[in-house]
MIVO-603021 format. One line per field, with one value per residue: x negated, y, z of N, C-alpha, C in turn; residue in three letters. Coordinates in steps of 0.02 Angstrom, whole numbers, plus 50000, padded with zeros to 5 digits. Layout:
<recs>
n_xx = (X;...)
n_yy = (Y;...)
n_zz = (Z;...)
ca_xx = (X;...)
ca_yy = (Y;...)
ca_zz = (Z;...)
c_xx = (X;...)
c_yy = (Y;...)
c_zz = (Z;...)
resn = (ala;...)
</recs>
This chain:
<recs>
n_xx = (49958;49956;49933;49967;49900;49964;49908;49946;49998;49851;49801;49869;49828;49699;49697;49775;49668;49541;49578;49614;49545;49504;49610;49723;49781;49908;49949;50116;50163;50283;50351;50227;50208;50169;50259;50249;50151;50074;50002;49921;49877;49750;49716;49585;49536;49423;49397;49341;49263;49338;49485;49502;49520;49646;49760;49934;50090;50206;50370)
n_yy = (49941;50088;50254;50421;50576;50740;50870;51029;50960;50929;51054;51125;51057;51077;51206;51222;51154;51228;51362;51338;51356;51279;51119;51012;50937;50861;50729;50677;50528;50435;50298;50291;50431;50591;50677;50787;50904;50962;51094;51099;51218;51286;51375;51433;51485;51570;51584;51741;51816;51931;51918;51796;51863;51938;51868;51808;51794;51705;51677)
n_zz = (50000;49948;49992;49966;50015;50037;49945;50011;50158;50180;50188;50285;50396;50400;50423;50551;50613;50598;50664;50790;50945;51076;51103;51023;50859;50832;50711;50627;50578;50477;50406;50340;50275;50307;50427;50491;50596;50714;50819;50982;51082;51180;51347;51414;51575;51685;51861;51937;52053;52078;52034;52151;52257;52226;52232;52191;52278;52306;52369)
ca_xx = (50000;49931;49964;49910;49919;49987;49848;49987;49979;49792;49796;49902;49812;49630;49715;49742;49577;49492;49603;49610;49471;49533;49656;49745;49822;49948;50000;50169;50178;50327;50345;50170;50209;50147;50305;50236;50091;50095;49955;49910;49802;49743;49680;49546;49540;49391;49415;49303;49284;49385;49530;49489;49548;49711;49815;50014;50121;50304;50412)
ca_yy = (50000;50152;50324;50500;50633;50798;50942;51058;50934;50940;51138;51132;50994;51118;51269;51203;51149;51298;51424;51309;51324;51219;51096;50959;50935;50804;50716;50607;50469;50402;50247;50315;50474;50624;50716;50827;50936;51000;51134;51111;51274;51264;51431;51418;51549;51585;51649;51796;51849;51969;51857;51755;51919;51971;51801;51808;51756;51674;51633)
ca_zz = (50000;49936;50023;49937;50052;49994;49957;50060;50208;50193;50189;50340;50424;50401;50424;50617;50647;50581;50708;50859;50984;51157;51098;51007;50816;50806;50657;50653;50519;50477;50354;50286;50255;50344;50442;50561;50594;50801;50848;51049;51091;51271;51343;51510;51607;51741;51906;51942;52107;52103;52032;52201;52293;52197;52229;52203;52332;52277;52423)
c_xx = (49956;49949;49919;49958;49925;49943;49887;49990;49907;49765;49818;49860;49733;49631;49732;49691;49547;49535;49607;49551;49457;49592;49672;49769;49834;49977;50052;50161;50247;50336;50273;50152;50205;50209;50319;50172;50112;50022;49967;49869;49811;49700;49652;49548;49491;49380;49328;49307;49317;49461;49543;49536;49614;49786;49902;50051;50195;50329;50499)
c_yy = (50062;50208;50378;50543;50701;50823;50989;51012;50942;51004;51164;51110;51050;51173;51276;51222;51217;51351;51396;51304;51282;51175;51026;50981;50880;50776;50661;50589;50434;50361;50250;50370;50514;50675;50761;50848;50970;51009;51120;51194;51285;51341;51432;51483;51536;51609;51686;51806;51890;51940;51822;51820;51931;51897;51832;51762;51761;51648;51624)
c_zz = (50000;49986;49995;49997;50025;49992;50026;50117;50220;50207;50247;50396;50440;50429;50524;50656;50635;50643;50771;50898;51039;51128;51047;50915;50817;50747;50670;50595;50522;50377;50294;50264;50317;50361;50476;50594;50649;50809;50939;51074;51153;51275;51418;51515;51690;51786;51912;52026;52144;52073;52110;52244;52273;52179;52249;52237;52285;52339;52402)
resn = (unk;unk;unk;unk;unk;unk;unk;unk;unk;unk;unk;unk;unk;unk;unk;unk;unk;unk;unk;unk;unk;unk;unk;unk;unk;unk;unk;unk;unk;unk;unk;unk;unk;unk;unk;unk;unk;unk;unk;unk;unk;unk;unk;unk;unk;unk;unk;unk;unk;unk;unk;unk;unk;unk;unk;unk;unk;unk;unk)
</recs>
C-alpha cells in the first residue's frame, strides 16, 4: 500500500516545525491518510528573584 503525502500537508507539516521552539507537532492518520496537523507550543518561564518576591495570593 502506497501512500503520497500531499506537498500542502508537507508545507503545513514544516511550516510548524520551523515556528515552534518548546513543543510538540502532532500528526493524526486516519486509514493512511494524513487528517490533522496539532501545533503544541510550550512557553518556560524563569523565576527571577524578584518574581520570588511578587507572589499572588487566591483565596
Amino acid at each position: 500500500m502506497e501512500n503520497i503525502i500531499d506537498e500542502q500537508h508537507l508545507s503545513v507539516i514544516e511550516k510548524a516545525i520551523k515556528e515552534i521552539q518548546f513543543g510538540e507537532v502532532q500528526i493524526t492518520i486516519q486509514d493512511g491518510k494524513i487528517v490533522q496537523i496539532n501545533r503544541i507550543e510550550k512557553h518556560r518561564f524563569t523565576k527571577t528573584s524578584q518574581q520570588k518576591q511578587n507572589k499572588l495570593t487566591i483565596k
